[in-house]
C-alpha positions as CSV (number, residue, x, y, z in Angstrom):
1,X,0.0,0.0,0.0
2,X,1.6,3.8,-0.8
3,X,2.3,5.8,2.1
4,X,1.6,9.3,2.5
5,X,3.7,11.1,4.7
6,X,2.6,13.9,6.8
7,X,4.3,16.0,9.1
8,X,2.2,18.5,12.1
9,X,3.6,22.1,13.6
10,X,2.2,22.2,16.8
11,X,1.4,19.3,19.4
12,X,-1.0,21.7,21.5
13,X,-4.5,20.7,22.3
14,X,-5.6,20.1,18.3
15,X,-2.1,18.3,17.2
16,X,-2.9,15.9,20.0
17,X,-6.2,15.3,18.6
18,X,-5.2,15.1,15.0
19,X,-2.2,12.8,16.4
20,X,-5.1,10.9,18.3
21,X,-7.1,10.3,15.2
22,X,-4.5,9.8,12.6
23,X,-2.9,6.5,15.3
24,X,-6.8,5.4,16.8
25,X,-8.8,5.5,13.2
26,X,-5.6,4.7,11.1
27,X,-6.6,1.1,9.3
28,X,-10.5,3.4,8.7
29,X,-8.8,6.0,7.0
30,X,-6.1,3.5,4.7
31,X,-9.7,2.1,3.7
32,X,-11.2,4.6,2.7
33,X,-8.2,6.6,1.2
34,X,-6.4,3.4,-0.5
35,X,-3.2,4.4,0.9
36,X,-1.4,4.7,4.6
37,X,-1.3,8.2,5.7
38,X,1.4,8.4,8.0
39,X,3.0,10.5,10.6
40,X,6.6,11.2,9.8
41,X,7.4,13.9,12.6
42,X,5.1,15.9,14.8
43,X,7.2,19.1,15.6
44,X,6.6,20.8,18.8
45,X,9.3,23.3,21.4
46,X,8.2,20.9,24.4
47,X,8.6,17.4,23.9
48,X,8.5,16.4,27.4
49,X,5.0,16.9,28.0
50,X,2.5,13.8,28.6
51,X,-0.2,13.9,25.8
52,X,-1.9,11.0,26.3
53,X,-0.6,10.0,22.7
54,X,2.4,7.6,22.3
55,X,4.7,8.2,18.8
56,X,7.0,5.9,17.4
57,X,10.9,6.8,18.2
58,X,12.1,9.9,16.3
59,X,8.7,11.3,15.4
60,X,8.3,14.0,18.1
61,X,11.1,16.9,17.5
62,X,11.7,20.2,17.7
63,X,12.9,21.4,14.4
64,X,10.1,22.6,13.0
65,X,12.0,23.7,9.7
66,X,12.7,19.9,9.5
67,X,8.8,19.6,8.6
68,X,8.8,22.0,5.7
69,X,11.9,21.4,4.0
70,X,12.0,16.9,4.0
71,X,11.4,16.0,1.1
72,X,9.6,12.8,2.1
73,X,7.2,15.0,3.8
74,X,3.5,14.9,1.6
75,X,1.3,17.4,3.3
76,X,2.4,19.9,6.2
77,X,-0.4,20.4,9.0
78,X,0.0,24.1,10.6
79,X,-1.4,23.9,14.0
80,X,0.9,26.4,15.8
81,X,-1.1,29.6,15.1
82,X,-0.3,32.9,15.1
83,X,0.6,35.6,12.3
84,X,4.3,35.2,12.6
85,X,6.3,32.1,12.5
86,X,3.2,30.1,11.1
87,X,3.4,32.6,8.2
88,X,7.0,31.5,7.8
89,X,6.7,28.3,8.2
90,X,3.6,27.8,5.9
91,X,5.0,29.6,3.0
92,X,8.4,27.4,3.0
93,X,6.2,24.4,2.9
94,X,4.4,25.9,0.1
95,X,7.7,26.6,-2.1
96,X,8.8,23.5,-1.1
97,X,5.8,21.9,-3.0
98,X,4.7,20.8,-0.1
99,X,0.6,20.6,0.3
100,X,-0.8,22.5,3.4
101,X,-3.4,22.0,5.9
102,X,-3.9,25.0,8.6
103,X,-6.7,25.6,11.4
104,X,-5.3,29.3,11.3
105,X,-8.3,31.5,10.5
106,X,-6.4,34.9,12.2
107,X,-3.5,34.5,9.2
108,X,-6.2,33.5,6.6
109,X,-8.0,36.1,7.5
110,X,-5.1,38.8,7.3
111,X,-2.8,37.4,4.7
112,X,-4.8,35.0,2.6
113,X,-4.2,36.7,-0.6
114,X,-0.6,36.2,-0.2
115,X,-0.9,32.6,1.2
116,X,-3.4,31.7,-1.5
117,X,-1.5,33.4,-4.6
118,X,1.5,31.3,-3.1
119,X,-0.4,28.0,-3.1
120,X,-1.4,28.9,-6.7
121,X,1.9,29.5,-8.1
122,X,3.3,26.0,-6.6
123,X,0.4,24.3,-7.5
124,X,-0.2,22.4,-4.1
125,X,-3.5,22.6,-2.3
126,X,-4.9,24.3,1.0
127,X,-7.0,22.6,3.5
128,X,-8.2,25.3,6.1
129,X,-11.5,23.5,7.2
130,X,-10.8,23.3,10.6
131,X,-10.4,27.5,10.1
132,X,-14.2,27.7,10.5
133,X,-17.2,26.4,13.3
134,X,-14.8,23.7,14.3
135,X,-16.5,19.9,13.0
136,X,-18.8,21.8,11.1
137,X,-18.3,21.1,7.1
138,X,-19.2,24.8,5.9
139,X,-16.3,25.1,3.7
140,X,-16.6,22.4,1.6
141,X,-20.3,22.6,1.5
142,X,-19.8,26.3,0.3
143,X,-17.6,25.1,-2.2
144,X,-18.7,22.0,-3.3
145,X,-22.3,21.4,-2.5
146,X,-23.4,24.3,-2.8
147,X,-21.6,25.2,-6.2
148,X,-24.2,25.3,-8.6
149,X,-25.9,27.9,-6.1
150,X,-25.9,32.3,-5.7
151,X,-25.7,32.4,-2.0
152,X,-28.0,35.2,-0.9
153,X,-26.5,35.4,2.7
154,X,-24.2,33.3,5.3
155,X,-24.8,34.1,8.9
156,X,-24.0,32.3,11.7
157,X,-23.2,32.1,15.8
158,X,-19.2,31.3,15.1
159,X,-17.3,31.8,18.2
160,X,-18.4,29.1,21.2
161,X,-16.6,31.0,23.4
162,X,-18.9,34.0,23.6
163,X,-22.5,31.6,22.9
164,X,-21.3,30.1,25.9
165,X,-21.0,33.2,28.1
166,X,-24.5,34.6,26.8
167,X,-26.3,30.9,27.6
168,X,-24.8,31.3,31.1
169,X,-26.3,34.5,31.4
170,X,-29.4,33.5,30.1
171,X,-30.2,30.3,32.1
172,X,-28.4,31.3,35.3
173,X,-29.0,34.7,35.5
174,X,-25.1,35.2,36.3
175,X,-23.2,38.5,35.4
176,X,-21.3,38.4,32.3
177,X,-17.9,39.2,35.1
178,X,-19.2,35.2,36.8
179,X,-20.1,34.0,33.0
180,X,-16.4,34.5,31.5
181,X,-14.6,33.4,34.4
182,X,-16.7,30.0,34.5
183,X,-16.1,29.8,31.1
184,X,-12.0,30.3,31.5
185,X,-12.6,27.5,34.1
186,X,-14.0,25.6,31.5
187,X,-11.5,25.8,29.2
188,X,-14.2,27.7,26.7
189,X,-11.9,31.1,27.4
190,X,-8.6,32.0,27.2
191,X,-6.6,34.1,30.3
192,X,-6.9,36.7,28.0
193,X,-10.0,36.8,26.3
194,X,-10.1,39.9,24.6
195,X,-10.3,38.1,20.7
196,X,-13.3,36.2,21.9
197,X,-15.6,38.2,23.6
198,X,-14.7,40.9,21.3
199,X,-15.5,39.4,18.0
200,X,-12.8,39.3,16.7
201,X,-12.2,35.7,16.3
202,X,-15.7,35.5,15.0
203,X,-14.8,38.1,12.2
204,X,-11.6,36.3,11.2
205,X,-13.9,33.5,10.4
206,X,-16.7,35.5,8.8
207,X,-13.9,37.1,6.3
208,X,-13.2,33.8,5.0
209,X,-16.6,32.6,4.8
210,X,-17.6,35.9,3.0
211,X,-14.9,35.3,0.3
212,X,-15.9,31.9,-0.5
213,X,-19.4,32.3,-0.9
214,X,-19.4,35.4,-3.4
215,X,-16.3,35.0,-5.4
216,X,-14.4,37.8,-3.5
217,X,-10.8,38.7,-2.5
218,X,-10.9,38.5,1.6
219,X,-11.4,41.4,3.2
220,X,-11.1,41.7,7.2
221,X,-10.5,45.1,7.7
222,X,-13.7,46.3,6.4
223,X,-16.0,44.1,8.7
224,X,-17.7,45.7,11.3
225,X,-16.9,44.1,14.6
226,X,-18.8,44.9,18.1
227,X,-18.3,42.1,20.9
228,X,-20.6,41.0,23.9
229,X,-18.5,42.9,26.8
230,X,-21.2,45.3,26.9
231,X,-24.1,43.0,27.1
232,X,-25.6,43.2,30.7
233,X,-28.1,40.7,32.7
234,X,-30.7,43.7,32.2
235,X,-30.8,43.6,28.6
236,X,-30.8,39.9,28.3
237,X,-34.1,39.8,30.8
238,X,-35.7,43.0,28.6
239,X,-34.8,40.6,25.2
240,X,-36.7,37.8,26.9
241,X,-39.5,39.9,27.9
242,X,-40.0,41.1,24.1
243,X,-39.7,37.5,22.8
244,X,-35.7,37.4,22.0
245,X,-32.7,35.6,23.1
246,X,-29.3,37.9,22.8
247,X,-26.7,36.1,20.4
248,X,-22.9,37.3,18.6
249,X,-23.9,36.8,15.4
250,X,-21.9,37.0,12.2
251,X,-23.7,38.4,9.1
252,X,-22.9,38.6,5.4
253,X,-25.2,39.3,2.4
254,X,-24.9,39.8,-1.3
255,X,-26.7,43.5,-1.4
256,X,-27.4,45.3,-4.8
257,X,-23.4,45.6,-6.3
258,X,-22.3,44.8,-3.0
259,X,-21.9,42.9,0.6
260,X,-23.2,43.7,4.0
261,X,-20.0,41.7,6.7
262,X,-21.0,42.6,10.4
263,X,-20.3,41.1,13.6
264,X,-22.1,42.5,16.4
265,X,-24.7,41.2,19.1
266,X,-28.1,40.3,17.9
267,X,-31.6,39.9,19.3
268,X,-32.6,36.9,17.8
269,X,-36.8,36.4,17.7
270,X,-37.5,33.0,20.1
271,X,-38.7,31.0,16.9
272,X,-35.1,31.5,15.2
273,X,-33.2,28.5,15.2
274,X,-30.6,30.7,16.1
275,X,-32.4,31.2,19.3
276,X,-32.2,27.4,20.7
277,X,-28.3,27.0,20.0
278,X,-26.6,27.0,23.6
279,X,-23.3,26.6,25.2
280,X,-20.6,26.4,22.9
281,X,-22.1,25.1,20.2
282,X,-21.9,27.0,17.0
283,X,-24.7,27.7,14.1
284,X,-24.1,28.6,10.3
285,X,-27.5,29.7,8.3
286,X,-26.9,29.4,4.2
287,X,-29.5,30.8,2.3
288,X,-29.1,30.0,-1.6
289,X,-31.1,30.1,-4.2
290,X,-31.3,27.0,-5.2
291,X,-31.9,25.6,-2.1
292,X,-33.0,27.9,0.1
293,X,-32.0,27.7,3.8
294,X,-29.5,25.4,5.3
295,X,-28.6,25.4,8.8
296,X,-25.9,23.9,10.1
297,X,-25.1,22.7,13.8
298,X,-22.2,21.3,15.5
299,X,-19.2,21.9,18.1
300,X,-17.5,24.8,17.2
301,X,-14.7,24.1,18.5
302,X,-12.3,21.5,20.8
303,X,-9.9,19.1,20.9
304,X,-11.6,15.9,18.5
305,X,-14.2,18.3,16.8
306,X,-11.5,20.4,15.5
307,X,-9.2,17.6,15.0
308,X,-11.7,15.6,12.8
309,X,-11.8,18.9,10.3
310,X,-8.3,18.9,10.1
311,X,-7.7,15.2,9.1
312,X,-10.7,15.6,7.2
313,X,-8.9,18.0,4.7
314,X,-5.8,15.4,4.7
315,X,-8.2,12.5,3.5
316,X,-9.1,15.0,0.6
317,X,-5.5,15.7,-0.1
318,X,-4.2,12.3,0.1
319,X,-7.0,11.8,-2.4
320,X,-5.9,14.4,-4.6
321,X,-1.6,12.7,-4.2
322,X,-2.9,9.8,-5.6
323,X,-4.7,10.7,-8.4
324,X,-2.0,12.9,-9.1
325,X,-3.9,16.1,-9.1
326,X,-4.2,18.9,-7.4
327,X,-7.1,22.1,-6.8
328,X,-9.5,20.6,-8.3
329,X,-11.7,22.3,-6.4
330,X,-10.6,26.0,-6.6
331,X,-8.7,27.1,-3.3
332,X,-11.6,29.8,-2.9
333,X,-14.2,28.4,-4.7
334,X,-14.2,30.2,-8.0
335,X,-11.5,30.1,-10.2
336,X,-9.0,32.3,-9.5
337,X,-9.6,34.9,-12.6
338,X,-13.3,35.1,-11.0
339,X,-12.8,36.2,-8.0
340,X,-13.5,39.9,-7.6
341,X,-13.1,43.1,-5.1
342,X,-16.8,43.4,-4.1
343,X,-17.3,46.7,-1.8
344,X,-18.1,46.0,1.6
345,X,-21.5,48.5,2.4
346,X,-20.3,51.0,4.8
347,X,-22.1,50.3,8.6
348,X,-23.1,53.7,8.6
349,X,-25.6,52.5,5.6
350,X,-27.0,49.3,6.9
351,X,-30.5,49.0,8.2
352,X,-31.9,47.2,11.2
353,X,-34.8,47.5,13.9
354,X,-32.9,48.1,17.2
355,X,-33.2,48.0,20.8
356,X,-32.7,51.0,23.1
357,X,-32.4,51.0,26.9
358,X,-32.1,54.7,28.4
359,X,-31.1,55.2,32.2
360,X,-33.2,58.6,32.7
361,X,-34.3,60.3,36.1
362,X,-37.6,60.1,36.9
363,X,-40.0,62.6,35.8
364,X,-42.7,64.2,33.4
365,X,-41.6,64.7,30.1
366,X,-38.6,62.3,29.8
367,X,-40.1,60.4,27.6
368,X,-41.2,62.6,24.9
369,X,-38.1,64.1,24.7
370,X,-36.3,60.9,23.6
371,X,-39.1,60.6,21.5
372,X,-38.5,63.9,19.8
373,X,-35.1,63.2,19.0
374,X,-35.3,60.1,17.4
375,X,-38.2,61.0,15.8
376,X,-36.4,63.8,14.1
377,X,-33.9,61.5,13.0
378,X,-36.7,59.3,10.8
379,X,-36.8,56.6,13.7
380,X,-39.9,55.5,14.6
381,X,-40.9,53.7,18.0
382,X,-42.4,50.3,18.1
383,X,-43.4,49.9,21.6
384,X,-41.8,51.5,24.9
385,X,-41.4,49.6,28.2
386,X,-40.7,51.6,31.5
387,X,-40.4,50.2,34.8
388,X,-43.2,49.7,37.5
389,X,-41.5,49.3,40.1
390,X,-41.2,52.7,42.9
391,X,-37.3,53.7,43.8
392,X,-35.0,56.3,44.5
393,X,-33.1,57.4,41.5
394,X,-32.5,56.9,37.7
395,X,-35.1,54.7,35.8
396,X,-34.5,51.9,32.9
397,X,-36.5,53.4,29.6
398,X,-36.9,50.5,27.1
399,X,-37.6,51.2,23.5
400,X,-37.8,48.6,20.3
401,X,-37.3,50.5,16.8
402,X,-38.4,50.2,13.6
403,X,-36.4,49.9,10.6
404,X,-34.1,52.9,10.9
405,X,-30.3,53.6,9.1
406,X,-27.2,52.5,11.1
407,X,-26.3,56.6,10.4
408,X,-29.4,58.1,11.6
409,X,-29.6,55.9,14.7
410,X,-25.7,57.2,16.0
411,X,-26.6,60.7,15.8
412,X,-30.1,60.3,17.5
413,X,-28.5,58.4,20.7
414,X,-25.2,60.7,20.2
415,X,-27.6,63.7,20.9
416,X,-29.5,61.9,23.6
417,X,-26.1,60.5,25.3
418,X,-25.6,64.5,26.2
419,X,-29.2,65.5,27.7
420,X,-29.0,66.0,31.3
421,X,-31.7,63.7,32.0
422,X,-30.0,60.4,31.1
423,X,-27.6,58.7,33.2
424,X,-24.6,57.2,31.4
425,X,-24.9,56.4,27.8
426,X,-27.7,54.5,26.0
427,X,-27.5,51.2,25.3
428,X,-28.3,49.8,22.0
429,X,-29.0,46.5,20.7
430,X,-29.7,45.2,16.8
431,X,-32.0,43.1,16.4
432,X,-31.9,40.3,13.9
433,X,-35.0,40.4,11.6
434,X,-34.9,41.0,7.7
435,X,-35.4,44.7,7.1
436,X,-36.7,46.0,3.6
437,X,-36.7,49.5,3.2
């Protein structure tokens, strides 16, 4: 039987699962593969460490450079992440003719055109499955399944660590301070979790997706990105009283000559699937024309989840070694003299109903004075909820928009931010409902 040799960058919590699958599952994947796809070196700094995972003598170094440059070496599996050194390292395997497999959706993200264009030129492919919603197979469905479709939209709940945080909230009633640090505990956070919570990580991800499904060159920096830290029990109790469930949600859709990319939080209506995906589970919603809506579901993230992605994209590879061919799907799913620079639609431009929560002082005429203003600013009110209950000090004022401009809503709260009778800014809240205007 041939062998295919494979070599992995990283031996943290994903290389031992890869390492895990590729030893457990090996005789199921020769059979289905028609070759033996073996593990030549896993290259890690610490080599010391107990993983659970026993490797035949010589396989575990530290060399990294080792990986890229052997020549025996078939496909190169980047798990170290990072901008840097995985850069490095990825485009040496590349010139070596080496074919690649990452789970690095930050350097996709950032320097795909370059790592892509590369990958092009030496004619070896990129697997970057694992780069997106973990176990779930959006990549390949975008590009293969789904091929014969114009996707209308792809929006999804892509980062597990901040569904988690908001489910806490949600079911436990726990401050999002109590939320994060049980998910840190949990090993659903890192120490710092700053590219979580922030959306960040969620818009590394949506930048990708976004390029595959209309034939675009990847853009990150024009994504709009708001995270959850601002999200407080209060608002997630108001959602529920309106009939919503607060999620992060990751939007992109093909509008007029060009493409809405947000990440920001969302009120999600109770009878939106998105609404009944907890913990850290993530949620991908395709809408094509074809075929209408597909929802996807699965673990977003994690040691085997991820891992299965990963060797997922080797199987296809190997595949690909055998046959002696390579790219025969295109890297980004249209060939590469297809793919265009789409304008993102400014955020400023994008239209929404919203949620407004306004900490005012009690008395007569607070009300119509918010009112004033954001009717003045073409934003109409769909109902108002203020508190019953008698105490000392400022009062919760809880409004729910109609469809209103991203523009007109920033310098309606702007101007009400700076009226005596609020107390501390507004807090404002999209919610997630298709809006024609």
């Amino acid at each position: 039987m041939r062998r295919i040799n494979a070599g992995i960058i990283g031996f943290g919590t994903v290389g031992t699962g890869v390492v895990k699958l590729l030893t457990e599952s090996r005789e199921l994947i020769s059979s289905r593969i028609g070759a033996d796809l073996c593990l030549k070196y896993v290259a890690d700094l610490d080599i010391k460490k107990d993983r659970g995972v026993t490797l035949d003598q010589g396989v575990l170094i530290t060399d990294a450079e080792k990986v890229v440059s052997d020549p025996e070496i078939d496909i190169v599996v980047e798990l170290i992440g990072g901008e840097t050194i995985a850069k490095k390292l990825m485009l040496k395997a590349i010139e070596n003719g080496k074919h690649v497999v990452t789970a690095n959706k930050a350097l996709l993200a950032s320097s795909g055109s370059e790592i892509f264009a590369a990958a092009r030129k030496y004619n070896v492919d990129l697997g970057f499955e694992a780069s997106v919603a973990g176990c779930i197979p959006i990549i390949k469905s975008i590009k293969e399944s789904l091929a014969a479709n114009r996707i209308h939209s792809v929006s999804g709940i892509l980062n597990g660590t901040c569904n988690y945080i908001l489910s806490k909230i949600t079911s436990e009633g726990t401050s999002f301070a109590v939320a994060l640090k049980n998910a840190q505990e949990n090993g659903y956070a890192e120490a710092d979790p700053t590219l979580d919570i922030e959306g960040f990580d969620a818009a590394h991800k949506l930048a990708i997706i976004t390029a595959l499904a209309y034939g675009m060159t990847i853009n990150l920096d024009d994504i709009y990105v708001e995270g959850i830290s601002g999200i407080a029990l209060e608002d997630i109790r108001y959602a529920e009283q309106l009939g919503y469930r607060v999620k992060l949600l990751a939007i992109s859709k093909h509008v007029g000559e060009g493409i809405e990319a947000r990440v920001h939080p969302t009120m999600i209506p109770f009878d939106n699937l998105f609404a009944s995906v907890n913990d850290s589970v993530n949620a991908i919603n395709v809408k094509g024309d074809a075929v209408g809506d597909m929802f996807f579901v699965g673990r977003g993230a994690g040691m085997m989840p991820t891992a299965s992605a990963v060797v997922s994209d080797m199987i296809d590879i190997s595949r690909n070694i055998l046959s002696c061919t390579s790219q025969r799907v295109p890297l980004l799913s249209y060939r590469d003299e297809n793919i265009k620079t789409i304008p993102v639609v400014p955020m400023d431009e994008i239209w929404s109903r919203y949620y407004f929560r306004f900490t005012v002082v009690d008395r007569p005429g607070v009300l119509s004075t918010i009112s004033g203003i954001l009717g003045n600013s073409g934003i109409s009110i769909k109902s108002v909820q203020q508190t019953e209950e008698k105490k000392e000090g400022p009062v919760p004022i809880v409004m729910v928009s109609g469809p209103a401009r991203e523009a007109d809503v920033k310098k309606a709260i702007a101007n009400i931010n700076t009226l005596s009778i609020t107390d501390g800014n507004a807090i404002v809240i999209r919610i997630g409902e298709d809006v024609s205007h």
